[in-house]
N, C-alpha and C positions, 0 to 999 in steps of 0.2 A: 594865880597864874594867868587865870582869864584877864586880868587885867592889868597885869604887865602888856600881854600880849595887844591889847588894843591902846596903850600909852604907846608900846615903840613904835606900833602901827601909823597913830595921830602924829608921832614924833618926827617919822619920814613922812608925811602927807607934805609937811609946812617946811622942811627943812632937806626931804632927800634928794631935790633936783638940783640944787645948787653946787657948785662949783666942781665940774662934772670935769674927770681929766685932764689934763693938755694933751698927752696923746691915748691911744687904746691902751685897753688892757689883754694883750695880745693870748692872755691863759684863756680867754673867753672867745667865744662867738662873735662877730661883728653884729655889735646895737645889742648884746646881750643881758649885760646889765640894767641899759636903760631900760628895757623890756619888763628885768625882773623888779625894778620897782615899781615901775607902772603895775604888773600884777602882785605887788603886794600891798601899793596903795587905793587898789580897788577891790580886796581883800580876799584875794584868790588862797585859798585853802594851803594846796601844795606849795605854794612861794611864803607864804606864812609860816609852815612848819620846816623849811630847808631853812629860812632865816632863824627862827629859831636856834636852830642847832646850830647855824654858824654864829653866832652871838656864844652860845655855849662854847665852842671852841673856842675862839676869842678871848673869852674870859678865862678860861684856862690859860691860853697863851702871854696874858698878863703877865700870870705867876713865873713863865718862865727866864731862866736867868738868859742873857744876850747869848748862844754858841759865839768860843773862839779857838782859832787852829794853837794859840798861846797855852791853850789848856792842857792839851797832853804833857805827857810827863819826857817822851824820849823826843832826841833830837834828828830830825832826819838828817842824812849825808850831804848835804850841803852846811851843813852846821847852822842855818839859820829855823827856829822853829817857827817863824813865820809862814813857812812855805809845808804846802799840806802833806801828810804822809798816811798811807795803810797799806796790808798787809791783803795778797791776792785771797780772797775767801775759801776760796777752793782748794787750796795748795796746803799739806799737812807734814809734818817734820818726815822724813826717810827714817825708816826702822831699823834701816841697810847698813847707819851710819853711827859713828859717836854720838856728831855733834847735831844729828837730825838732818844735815845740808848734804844735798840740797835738797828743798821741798818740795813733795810730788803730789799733783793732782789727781782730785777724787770729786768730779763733776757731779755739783748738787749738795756736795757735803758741807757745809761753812764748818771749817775750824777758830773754834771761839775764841782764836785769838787774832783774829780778824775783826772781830770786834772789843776787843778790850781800849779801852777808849784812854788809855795809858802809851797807847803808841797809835792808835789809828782814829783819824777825823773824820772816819765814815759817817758814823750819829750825827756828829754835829754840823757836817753839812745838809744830811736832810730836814736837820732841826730848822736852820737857818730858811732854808724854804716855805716849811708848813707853818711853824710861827709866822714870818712875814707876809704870808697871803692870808691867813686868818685874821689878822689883826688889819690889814690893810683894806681888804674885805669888809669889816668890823667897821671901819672908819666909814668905807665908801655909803653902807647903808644907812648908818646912823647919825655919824659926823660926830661921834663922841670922840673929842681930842686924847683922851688915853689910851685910846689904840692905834692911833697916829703918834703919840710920843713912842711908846713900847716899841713899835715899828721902827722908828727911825733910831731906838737904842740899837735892835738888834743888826740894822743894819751899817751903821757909824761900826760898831763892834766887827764885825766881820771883813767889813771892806774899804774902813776911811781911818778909823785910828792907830795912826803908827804908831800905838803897844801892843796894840791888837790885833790888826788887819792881816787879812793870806793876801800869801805875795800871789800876784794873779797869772797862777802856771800851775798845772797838777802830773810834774818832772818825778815825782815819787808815789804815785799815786798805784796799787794792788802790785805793790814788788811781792818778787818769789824770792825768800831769801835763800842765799847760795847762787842763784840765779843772776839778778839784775837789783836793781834802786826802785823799778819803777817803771808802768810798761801804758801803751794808749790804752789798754780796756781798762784802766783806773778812770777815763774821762766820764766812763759812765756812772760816776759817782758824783760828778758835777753838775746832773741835772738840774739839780733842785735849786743852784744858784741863778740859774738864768728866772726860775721861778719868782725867785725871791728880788732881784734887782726888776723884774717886770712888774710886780705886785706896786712897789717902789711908787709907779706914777698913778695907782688911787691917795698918794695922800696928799697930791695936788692942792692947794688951799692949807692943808695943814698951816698952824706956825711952827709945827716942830719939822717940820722937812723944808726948808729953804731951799732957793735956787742952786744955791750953792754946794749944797751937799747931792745935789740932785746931777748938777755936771763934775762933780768928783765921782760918782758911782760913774756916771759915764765913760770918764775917762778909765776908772778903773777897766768897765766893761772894754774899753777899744783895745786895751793890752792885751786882755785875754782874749779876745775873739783874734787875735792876730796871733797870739802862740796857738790857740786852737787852729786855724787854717794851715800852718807855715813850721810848726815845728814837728820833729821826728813822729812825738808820741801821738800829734794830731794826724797827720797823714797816716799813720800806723792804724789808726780807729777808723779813716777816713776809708781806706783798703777792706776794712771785715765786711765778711759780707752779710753777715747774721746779725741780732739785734743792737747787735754794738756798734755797728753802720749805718745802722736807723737812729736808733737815740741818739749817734753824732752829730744827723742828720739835722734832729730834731734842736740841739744846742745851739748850733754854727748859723739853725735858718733866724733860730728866738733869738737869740744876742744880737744877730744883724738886725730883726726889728724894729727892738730896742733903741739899739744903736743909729735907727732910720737910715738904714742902709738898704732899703725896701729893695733893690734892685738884686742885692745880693742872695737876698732871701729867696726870692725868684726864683733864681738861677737855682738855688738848689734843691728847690721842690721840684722844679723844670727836670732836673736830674734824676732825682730819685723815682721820676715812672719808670725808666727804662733799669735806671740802675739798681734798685732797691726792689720793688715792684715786681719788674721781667725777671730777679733772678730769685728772691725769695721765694715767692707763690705760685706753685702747682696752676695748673686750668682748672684744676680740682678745684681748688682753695690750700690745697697741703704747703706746708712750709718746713720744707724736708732739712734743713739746718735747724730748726728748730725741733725737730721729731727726733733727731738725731742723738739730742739731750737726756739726760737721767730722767731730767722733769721737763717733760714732753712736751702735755698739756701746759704747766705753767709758761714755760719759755712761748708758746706758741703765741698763749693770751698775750704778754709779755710786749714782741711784736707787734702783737695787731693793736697792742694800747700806744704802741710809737709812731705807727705808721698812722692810724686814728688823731697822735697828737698833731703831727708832722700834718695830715690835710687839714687838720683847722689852721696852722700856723698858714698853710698855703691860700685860705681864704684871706687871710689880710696882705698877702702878698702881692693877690690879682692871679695866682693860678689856681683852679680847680683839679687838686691830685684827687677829689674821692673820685670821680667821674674817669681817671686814666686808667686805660686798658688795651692788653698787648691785643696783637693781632689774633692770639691764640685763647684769650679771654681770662686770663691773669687780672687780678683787683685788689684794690683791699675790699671790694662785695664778693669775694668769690672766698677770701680769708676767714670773713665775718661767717659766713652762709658755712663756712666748711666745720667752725665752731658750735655755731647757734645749737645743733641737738644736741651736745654735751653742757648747754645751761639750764638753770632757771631751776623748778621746783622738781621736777620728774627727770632728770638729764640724761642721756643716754650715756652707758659706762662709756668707761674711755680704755679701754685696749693696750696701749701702746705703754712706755714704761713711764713712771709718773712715782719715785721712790719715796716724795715724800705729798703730805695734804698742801693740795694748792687754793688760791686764792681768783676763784670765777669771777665776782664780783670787782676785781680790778678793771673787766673789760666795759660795765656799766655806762661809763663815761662815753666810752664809744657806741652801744648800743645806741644811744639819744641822738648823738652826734650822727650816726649813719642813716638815725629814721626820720631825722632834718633833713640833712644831704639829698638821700634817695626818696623819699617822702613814702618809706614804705612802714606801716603800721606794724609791720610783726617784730620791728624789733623794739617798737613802744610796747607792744603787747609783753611780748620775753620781761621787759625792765619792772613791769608792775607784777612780775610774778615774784620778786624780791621784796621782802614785807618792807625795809626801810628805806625803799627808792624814793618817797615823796621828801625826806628829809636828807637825801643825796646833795652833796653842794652843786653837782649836776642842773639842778633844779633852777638858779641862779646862773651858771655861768652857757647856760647852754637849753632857757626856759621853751615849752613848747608853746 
């Protein structure tokens, strides 16, 4: 192992600076990456063992087959299965009725047929995410062409080849059935493609990602970011005021990016102090739409990892959201700091309702990112209380 580890090491010395992007990679830190290989080609411990594991991941991601919305078995209402469909998680047959319809919500509860992947492309759009940033990642550090091929399979598959490709609209996306087709809080199911079409420009240099496939995702991207701005179920998302208003947030600012529509982007960080910011967060730190929830705590964290994702996006924009704060001292530092005792090894219980085991370690990403931002040490201190923080892709996309 030891000497694997000093091959891949030598392997990027000679070969990881070359053919460095054409644009950011907007998942990361500004000058992040390049950071992380300069500390791993001068053989910094912690950048050494997050690479690691993302090599592991990677290689995993090999194995896996391309996600396509073609896969599922049933056909959504528009009769074409091109076009993405699922089932709202939440929502559980009526007991009241024959036929189950219409389906009534039980916040917090997933009915597993929300995820049966016979009728819902939920899995397989996150697949489509965490595959192609692992493997694109994969590529960026080592420059081994097979995870730049596997990359550009899963993504051809997904959003270029017309047997395969989702039409780029999510018009059916968490229907209630008896209800509706398809409602805007399904957008937040589409996170992970903005993820994955932004991973897209580490394979730069590839031969298997050409220009041309690279302005077909484009173009893919411009359709959707315009039914995201401009159609019913986008403004319907655009309106929430709770997480589903952030994570839109977080969509509409990354596909503009992308898109290099930097000004757009702007504009909507520019928005979300007042708008997102001033009406989610307490002076406290509380995030009373989100306490409001079965699962409290989760939803909370949930949040503060959008709002967390949303100010990195705003450092590549040119606006500083972690530093926005109302008159009244509303933050995402007042969000963070309202969390911080319920983490880490010793946490202080959490009170409020929280029905099922949540997932603290989601916020990690943010801790790093806030003790960059705010240059304050306690919440690097919190992250190393979690044994497998050194090998967090954290480590990489957001290095100290």
């Amino acid at each position: 192992m030891r000497a694997y580890a000093l091959l891949l090491l030598a392997f990027i010395s000679l070969a990881g600076f070359a053919a460095e992007p054409a644009r950011p990679y907007f998942g990361a830190r500004p000058g992040a990456l390049e950071k992380a290989k300069a500390q791993v080609s001068a053989g910094d411990e912690v950048a050494k063992k997050a690479l690691k594991k993302l090599i592991t991941d990677a290689d995993k991601a090999l194995a896996a087959a391309p996600p396509s919305v073609m896969d599922k078995g049933k056909v959504p209402p528009s009769g074409d299965k091109h076009d993405y469909m699922s089932i709202a998680p939440y929502y559980w047959p009526n007991p009241a009725s024959k036929d189950g319809l219409p389906y009534q919500r039980k916040d917090g509860k997933v009915n597993p047929e929300s995820r049966d992947e016979a009728a819902n492309d939920t899995l397989r759009a996150r697949e489509v995410g965490t595959i192609v940033e692992s493997l694109a990642l994969g590529y960026y550090f080592t420059r081994e062409e097979k995870y730049a091929e596997h990359a550009a399979k899963v993504l051809r598959t997904w959003f270029l080849d017309p047997a395969t490709k989702m039409n780029p609209n999510f018009r059916f996306a968490q229907a209630v059935p008896g209800v509706n087709d398809g409602r805007g809080t399904g957008i937040l199911e589409a996170r992970e493609l903005a993820q994955a079409a932004d991973a897209a420009s580490l394979l730069a240099g590839s031969i298997h990602w050409p220009a041309a496939d690279q302005k077909a995702l484009d173009e893919w991207g411009n359709i959707y970011l315009d039914w995201l701005l401009k159609s019913k179920n986008g403004q319907d998302e655009h309106a929430a005021k709770n997480n589903h208003g952030t994570w839109y947030d977080v969509q509409s600012a990354h596909w503009a990016l992308i898109l290099g529509r930097k000004d757009k982007a702007r504009e909507i960080c520019l928005a979300a102090g007042p708008g997102r910011i001033g009406v989610q967060i307490q002076a406290d730190g509380k995030q009373p739409l989100e306490l409001a929830r079965t699962t409290s705590f989760g939803y909370s964290c949930f949040n503060l990892r959008a709002l967390a994702t949303l100010a990195g996006l705003s450092e590549h924009a040119g606006f500083d959201l972690w530093h926005y704060k109302t008159s009244d001292g509303r933050s995402i530092r007042t969000a963070l700091d309202f969390l911080v005792p319920y983490l880490g090894k010793n946490p202080k219980p959490w009170t409020m309702q929280q029905i099922h085991e949540s997932k603290p370690e989601e916020v990690l990403p943010a801790l790093r990112a806030a003790g960059i931002a705010y240059g304050d040490e306690r919440y690097e201190s919190l992250l190393k209380e979690y044994a497998d923080s050194p090998t967090k892709r954290l480590q990489l996309l957001a290095p100290r």
